[in-house]
C-alpha positions as CSV (number, residue, x, y, z in Angstrom):
1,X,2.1,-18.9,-16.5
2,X,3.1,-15.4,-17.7
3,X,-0.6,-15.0,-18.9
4,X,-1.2,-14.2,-15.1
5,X,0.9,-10.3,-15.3
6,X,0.6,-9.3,-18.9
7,X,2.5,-5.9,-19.1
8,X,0.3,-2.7,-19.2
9,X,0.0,-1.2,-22.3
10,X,2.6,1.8,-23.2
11,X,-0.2,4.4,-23.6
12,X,-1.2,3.7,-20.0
13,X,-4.1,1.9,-20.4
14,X,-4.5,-1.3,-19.1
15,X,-5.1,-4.5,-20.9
16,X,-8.1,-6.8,-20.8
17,X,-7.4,-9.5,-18.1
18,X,-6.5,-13.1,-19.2
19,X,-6.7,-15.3,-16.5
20,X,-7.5,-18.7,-16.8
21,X,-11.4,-19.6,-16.3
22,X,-12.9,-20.7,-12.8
23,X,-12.9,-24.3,-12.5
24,X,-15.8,-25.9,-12.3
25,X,-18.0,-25.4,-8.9
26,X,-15.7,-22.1,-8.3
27,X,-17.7,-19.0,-9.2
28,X,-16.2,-15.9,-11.0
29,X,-17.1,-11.7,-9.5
30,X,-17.6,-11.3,-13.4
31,X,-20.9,-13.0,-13.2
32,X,-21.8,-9.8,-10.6
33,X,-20.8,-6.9,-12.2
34,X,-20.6,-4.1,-10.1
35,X,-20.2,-0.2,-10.8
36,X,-16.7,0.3,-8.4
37,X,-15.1,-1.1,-6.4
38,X,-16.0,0.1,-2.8
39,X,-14.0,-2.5,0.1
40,X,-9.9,-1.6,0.2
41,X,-7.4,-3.6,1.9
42,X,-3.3,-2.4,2.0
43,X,-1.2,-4.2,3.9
44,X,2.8,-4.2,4.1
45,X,4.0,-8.0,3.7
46,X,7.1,-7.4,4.5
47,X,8.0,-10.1,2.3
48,X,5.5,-11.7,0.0
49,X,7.0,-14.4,-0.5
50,X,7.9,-15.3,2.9
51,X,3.7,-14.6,3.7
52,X,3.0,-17.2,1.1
53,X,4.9,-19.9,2.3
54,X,4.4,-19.2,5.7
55,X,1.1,-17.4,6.6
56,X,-1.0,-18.1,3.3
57,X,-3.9,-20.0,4.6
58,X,-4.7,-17.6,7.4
59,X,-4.3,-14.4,5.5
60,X,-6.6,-16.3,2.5
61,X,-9.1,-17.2,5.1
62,X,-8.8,-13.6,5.7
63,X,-9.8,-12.2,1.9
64,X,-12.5,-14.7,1.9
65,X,-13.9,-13.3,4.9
66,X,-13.4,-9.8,4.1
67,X,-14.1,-10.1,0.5
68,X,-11.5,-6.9,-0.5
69,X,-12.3,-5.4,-4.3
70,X,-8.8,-4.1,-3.8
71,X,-5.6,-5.3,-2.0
72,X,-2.6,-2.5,-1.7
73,X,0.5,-4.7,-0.9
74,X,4.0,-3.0,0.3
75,X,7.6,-4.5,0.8
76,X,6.9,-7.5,-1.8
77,X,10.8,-8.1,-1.4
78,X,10.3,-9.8,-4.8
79,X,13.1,-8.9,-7.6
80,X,12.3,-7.8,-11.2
81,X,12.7,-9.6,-14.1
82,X,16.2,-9.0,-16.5
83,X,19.2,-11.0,-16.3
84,X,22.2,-9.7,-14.5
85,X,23.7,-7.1,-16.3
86,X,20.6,-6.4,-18.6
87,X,17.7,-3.5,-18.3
88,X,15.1,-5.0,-15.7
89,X,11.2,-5.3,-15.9
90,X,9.7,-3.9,-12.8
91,X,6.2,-5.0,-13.9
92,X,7.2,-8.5,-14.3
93,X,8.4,-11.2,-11.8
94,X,11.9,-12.7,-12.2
95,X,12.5,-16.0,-13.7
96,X,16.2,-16.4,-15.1
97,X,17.6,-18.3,-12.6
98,X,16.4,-21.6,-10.9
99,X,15.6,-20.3,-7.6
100,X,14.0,-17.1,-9.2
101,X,11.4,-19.6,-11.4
102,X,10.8,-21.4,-7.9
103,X,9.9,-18.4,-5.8
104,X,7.6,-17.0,-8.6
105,X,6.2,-20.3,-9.1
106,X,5.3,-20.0,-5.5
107,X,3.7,-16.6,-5.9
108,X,2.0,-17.1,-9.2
109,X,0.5,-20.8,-7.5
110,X,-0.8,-18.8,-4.4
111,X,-2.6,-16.2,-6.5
112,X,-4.3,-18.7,-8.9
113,X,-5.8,-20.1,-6.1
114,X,-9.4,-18.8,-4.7
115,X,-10.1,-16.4,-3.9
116,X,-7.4,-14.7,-5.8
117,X,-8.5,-16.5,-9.3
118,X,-10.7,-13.6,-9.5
119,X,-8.4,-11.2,-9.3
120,X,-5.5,-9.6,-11.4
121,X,-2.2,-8.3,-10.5
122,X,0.1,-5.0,-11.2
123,X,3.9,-5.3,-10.0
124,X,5.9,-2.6,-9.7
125,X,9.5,-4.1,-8.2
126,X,13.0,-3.2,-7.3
127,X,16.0,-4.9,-8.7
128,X,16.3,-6.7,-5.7
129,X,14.3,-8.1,-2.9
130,X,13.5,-5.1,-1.5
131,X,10.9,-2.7,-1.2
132,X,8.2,-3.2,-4.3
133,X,4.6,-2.7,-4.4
134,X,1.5,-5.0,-6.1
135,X,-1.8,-4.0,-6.7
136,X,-4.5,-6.9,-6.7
137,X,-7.9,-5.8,-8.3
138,X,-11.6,-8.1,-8.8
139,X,-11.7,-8.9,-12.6
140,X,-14.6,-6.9,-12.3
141,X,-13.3,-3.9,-11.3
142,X,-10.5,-3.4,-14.0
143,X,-8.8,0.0,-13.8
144,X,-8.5,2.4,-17.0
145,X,-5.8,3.4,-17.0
146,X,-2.3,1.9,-14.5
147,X,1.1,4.1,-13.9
148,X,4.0,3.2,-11.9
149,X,4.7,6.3,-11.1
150,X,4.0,9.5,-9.8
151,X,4.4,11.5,-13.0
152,X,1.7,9.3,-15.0
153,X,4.3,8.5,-18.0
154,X,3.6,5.5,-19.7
155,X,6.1,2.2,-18.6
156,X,7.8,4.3,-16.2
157,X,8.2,2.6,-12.6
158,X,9.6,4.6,-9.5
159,X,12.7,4.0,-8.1
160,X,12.4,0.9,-5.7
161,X,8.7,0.3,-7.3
162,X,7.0,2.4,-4.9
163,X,4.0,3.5,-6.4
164,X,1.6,2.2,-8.6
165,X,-2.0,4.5,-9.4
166,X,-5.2,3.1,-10.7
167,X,-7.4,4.9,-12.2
168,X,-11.2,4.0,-11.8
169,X,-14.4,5.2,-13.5
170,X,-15.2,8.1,-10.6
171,X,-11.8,7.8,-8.6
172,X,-8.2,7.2,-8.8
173,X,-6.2,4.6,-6.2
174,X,-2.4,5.4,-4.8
175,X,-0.7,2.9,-3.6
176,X,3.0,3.6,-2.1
177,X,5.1,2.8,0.0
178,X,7.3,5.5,1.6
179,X,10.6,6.0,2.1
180,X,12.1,5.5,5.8
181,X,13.2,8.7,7.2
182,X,16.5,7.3,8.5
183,X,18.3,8.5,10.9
184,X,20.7,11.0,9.8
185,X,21.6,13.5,7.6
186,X,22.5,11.4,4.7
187,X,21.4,10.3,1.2
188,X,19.4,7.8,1.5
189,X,17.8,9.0,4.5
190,X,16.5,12.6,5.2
191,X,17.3,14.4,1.9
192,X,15.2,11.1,0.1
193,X,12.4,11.4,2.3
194,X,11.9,15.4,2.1
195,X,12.3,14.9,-1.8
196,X,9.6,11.9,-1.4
197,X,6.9,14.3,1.0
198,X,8.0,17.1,-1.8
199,X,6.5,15.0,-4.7
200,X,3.7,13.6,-2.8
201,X,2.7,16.9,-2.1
202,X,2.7,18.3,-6.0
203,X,0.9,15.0,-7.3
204,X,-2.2,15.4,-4.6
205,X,-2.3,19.1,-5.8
206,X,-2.7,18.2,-9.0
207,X,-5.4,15.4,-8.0
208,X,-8.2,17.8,-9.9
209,X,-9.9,14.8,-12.2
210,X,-11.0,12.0,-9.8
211,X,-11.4,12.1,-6.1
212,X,-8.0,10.0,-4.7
213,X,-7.7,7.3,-2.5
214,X,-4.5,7.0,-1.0
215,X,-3.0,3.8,0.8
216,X,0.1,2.2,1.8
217,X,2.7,2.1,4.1
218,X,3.2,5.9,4.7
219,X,6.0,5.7,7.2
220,X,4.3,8.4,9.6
221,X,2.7,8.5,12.5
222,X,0.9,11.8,12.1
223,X,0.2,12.5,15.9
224,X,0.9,11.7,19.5
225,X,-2.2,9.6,19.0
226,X,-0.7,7.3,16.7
227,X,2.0,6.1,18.8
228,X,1.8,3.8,22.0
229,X,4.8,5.3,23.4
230,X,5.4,9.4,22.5
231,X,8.2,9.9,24.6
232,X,10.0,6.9,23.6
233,X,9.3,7.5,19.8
234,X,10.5,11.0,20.1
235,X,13.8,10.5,22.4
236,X,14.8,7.2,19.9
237,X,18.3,7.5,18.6
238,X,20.6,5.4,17.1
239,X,24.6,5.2,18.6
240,X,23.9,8.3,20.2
241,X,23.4,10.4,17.2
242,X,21.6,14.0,17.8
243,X,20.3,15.7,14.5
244,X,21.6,19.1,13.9
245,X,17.7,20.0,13.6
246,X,15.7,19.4,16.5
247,X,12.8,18.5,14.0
248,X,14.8,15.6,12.5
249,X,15.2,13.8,16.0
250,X,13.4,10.9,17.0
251,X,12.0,7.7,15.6
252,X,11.8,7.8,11.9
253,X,8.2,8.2,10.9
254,X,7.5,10.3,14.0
255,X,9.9,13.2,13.6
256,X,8.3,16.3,14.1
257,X,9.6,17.1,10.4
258,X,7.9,14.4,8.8
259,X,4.3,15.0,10.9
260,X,4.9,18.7,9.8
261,X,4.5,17.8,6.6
262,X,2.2,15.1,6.2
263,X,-0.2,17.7,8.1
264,X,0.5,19.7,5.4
265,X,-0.1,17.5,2.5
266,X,-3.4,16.7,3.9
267,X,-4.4,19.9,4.4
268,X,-3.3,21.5,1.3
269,X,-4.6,18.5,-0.9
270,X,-7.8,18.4,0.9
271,X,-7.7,14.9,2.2
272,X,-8.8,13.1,5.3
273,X,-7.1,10.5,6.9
274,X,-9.7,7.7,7.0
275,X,-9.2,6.3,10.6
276,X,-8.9,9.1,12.4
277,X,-11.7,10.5,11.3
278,X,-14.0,7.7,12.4
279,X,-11.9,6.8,15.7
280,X,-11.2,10.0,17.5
281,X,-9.7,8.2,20.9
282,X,-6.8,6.4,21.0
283,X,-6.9,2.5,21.3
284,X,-4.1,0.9,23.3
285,X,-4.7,-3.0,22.3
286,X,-6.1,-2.2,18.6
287,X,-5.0,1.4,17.2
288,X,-1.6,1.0,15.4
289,X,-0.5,-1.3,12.3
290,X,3.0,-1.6,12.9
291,X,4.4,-3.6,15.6
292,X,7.9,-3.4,17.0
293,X,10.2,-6.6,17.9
294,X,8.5,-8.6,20.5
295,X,12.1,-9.1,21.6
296,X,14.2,-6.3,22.9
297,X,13.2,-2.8,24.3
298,X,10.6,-2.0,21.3
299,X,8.8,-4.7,22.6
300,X,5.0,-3.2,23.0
301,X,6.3,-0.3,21.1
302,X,3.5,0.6,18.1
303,X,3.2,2.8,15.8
304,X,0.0,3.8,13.0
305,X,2.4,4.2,9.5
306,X,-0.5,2.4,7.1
307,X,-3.7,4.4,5.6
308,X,-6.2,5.4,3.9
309,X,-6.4,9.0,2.9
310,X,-9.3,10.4,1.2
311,X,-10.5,13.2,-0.6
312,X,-12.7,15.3,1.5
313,X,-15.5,15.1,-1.3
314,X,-15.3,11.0,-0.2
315,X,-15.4,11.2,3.6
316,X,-19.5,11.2,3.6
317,X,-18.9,7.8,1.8
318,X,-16.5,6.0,4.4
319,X,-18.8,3.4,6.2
320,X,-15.6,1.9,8.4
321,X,-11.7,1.9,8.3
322,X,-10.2,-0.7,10.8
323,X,-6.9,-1.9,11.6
324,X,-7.1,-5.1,11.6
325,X,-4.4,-6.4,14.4
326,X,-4.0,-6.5,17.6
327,X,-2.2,-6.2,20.6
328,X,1.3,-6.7,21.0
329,X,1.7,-10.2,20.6
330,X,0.7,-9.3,16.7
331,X,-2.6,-11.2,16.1
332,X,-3.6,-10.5,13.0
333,X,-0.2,-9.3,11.3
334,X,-0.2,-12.9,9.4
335,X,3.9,-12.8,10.3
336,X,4.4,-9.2,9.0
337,X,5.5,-6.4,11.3
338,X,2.3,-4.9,9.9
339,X,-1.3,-5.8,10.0
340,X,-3.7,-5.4,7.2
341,X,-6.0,-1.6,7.2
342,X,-9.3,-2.1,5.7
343,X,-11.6,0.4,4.1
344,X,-15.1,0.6,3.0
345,X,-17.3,3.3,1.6
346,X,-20.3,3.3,0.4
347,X,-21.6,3.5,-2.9
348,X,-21.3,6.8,-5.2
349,X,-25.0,8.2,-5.4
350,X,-25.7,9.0,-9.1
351,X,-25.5,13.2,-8.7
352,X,-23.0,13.1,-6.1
353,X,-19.8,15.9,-5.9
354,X,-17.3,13.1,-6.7
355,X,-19.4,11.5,-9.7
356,X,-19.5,15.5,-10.9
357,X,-15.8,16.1,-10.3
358,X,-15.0,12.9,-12.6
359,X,-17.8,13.4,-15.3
């Protein structure tokens, strides 16, 4: 079953796939070749394995329907291969321990399964079951080249496995998932994420080659727009703690810190923020991906923390970018806290400014 997530080669380039064959009566995407891919999907599981045993055949009726070339998954919550005590494998699945060969069994069954016999899968995992990212890809659409990480060195994976980028024939893909905020002044919670929005912001700069799309679970909510609730997002607090910087209080992923500078990364990397620029009004039943507790006072309290963000040289191209659930009993989150984004462009034109860019 390992055949399913060979390892990507150490110069960065990505082997040839080596799935089984379609049974008979299935059809393959290879036998429709196609220049790129141009339908997106990201979506945070919040737990992949808890999706597959629990929300599989709604969320495959889903792909079917939808018929993605490319599925961004966040928050796999699956842990890495390597023994206790030993280095791990962030690209690889664990399977040293009885309930660890079970629970990839699981996985690996699921994706073997149409529609995703058609596709291949990139890990990139924690050492625990947290966090993690996958990137699902049509055989048809291999990448050239795969990193794990923001610095493109070969085998490296991010702390967490937060980032995997694919790069196609005209365009590269980012998939992450970012940090949370937090609440206080702390390690793991401000000083990560302004470190995080620091090397987000040099790696779009450098974005000179191919035209990005960027996807995942950003952990923002860019403006009062993206929120259901503004003044309840921005008075939030935790036990009564009060940030010594104004900018720091408030909801984590709608601080005005973190909105400061995701404004800036899209302006100074040239990207638009695919959603908002096709729905300019904000939607009260359909306009956020993340849902809080229906239990409690965040009940009805949403937020818009998953996107697409695209180069500006890409934005003629965007046909649609939808959210996918609903309202706040969470139709359409398929048992996540999130609900899948979709994007589509259209097709590159032969002398277009991307096609240029990437030549």
């Amino acid at each position: 079953m390992k055949r399913f997530f060979q390892p990507v080669e150490k110069d960065g380039f990505a082997k040839k796939p080596n799935l089984s064959s379609p049974k008979n009566g299935e059809t393959s995407t290879e036998d429709k070749p196609k220049k790129e891919p141009t339908k997106f999907l990201t979506w945070n599981a919040n737990s992949f394995l808890l999706r597959v045993k629990n929300n599989w055949p709604e969320f495959t009726k889903f792909i079917t329907t939808f018929d993605p070339d490319v599925i961004a998954i966040q928050e796999v919550r699956m842990p890495a291969a390597g023994s206790k005590g030993a280095p791990k494998r962030p690209g690889e699945l664990k399977d040293d321990t009885s309930s660890s060969r079970e629970e990839k069994q699981i996985i690996m069954r699921a994706l073997s399964n149409p529609p995703f016999g058609d596709y291949r899968v990139w890990w990139s995992l924690s050492d625990s079951k947290y966090a993690g990212t996958a990137l699902i890809v049509k055989k048809c659409f291999q990448p050239q080249k795969v990193f794990f990480n923001l610095d493109r060195k070969a085998s490296k994976h991010e702390p967490d496995g937060r980032v995997i980028l694919a790069e196609f024939e005209t365009f590269q893909l980012l998939n992450t998932y970012a940090p949370n905020n937090g609440w206080k002044e702390e390690e793991n919670s401000f000083p990560r994420r302004r470190k995080w929005d620091k090397r987000i912001l040099e790696f779009v700069l450098q974005c000179s080659d191919k035209p990005l799309i960027w996807c995942g679970d950003l952990n923002v909510s860019h403006e009062e727009i993206d929120v259901s609730h503004p003044d309840f997002f921005s008075a939030a607090k935790v036990n009564g703690y009060v940030p010594p910087n104004k900018e720091d209080c408030g909801q984590p992923g709608f601080t005005l810190s973190e909105r400061k500078r995701f404004g800036n990364i899209l302006k100074e990397g040239k990207l638009i923020d695919a959603y908002r620029f096709l729905h300019k009004e904000k939607d009260m039943e359909g306009g956020f991906s993340w849902s809080g507790n229906p239990i409690g006072k965040y009940r009805g309290k949403r937020m818009r923390i998953d996107y697409f963000v695209v180069a500006e040289q890409l934005k003629d191209r965007i046909v649609s970018c939808e959210i996918k659930g609903q309202g706040i009993e969470l139709q359409g989150f398929y048992g996540s806290d999130h609900c899948p984004v979709t994007l589509v462009l259209s097709e590159a034109q032969p002398n277009s400014k991307e096609s240029d860019l990437s030549a």
